[in-house]
KEKOL-232297 format. One record per residue (C-alpha): residue in one letter; x, y negated, z negated. Coordinates in steps of 0.001 Angstrom, whole numbers, plus 524288, in hexadecimal, padded with zeros to 5 digits. Example, Ala and Ser with C-alpha at 12.3 -4.5 7.8 and 13.67 -1.06 7.14 Angstrom:
BEGIN
<r A; <8300C; 81194; 7E188>> <r S; <83566; 80424; 7E41C>> 
END
This chain:
BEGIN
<r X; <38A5D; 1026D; 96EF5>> <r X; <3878E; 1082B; 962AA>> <r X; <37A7F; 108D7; 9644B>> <r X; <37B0E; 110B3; 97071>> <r X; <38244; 11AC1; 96846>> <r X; <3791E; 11B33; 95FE7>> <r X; <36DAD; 11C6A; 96B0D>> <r X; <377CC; 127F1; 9711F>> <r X; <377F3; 13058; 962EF>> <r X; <36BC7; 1317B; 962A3>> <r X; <368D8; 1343D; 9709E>> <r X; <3727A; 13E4D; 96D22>> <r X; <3687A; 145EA; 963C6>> <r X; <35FE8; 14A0C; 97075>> <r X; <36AAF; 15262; 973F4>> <r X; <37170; 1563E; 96853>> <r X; <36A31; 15DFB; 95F99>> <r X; <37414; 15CF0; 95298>> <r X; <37333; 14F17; 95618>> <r X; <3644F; 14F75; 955FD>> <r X; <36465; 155DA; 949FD>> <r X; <36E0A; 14BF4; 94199>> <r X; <36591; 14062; 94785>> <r X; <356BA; 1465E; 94419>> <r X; <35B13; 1432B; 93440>> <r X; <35D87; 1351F; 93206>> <r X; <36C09; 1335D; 93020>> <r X; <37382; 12A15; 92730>> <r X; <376FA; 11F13; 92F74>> <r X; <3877A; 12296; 92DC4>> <r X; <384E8; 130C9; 930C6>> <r X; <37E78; 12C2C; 93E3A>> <r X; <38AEC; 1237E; 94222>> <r X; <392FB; 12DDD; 93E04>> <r X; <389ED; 13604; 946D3>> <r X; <38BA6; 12E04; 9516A>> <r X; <39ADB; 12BB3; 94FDF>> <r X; <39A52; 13CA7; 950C5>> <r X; <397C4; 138F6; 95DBE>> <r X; <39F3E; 12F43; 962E8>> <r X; <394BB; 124B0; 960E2>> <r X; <39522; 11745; 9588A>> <r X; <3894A; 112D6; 95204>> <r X; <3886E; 10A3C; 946FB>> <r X; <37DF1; 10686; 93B64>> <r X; <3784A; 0FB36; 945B8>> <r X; <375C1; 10339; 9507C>> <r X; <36DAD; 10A26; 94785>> <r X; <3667D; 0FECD; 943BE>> <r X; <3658A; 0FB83; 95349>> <r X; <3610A; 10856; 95643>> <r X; <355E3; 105DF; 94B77>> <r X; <35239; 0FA3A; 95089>> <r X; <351AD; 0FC9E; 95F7E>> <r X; <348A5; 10856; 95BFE>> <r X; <34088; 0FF17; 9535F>> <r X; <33F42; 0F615; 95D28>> <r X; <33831; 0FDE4; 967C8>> <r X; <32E68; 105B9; 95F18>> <r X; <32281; 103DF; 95DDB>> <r X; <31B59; 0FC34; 95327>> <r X; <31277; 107C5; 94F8C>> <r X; <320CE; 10E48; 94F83>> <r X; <327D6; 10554; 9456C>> <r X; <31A9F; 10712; 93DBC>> <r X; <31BD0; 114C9; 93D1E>> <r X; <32BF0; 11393; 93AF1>> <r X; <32811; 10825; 92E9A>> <r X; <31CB7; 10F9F; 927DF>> <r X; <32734; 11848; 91FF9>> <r X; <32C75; 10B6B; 91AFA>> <r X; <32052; 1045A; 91938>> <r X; <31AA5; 10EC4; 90F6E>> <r X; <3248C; 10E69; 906F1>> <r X; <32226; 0FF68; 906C4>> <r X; <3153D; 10240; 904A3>> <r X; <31828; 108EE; 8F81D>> <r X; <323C0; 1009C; 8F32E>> <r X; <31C90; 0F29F; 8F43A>> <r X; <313A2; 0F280; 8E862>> <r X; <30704; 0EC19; 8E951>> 
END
């Protein structure tokens, strides 16, 4: 039910505004569990990684485009030729 804690933090930032504020930087990956343990919730490195994926899974392909382009440029540069 991890996941659900996870899902329930950050519902959390709508009406917490400190909250809000610690979540708009991207956080270490500990610092977020420990984040979430602050309040009484369990998440772990996979539900992460779930999270990631259930949000990949219903974009939008011009979405994941726009999300890979970062990536892809660097490529671009790195691959000789």
């Amino acid at each position: 039910m991890s996941l659900q804690d996870l899902d329930q933090l950050l519902d959390s930032r709508h009406d917490d505004p400190a909250l809000a504020e610690q979540l708009a930087q991207p956080l270490p990956l500990e610092e977020l569990i420990s984040l979430a343990q602050t309040r009484g919730l369990t998440i772990t490195e996979d539900d992460v990684f779930q999270a990631q994926q259930r949000e990949q899974s219903t974009a939008s392909a011009a979405d994941l485009q726009q999300q890979m382009a970062p990536e892809s440029r660097k490529l671009r540069h790195f691959i000789p030729g």
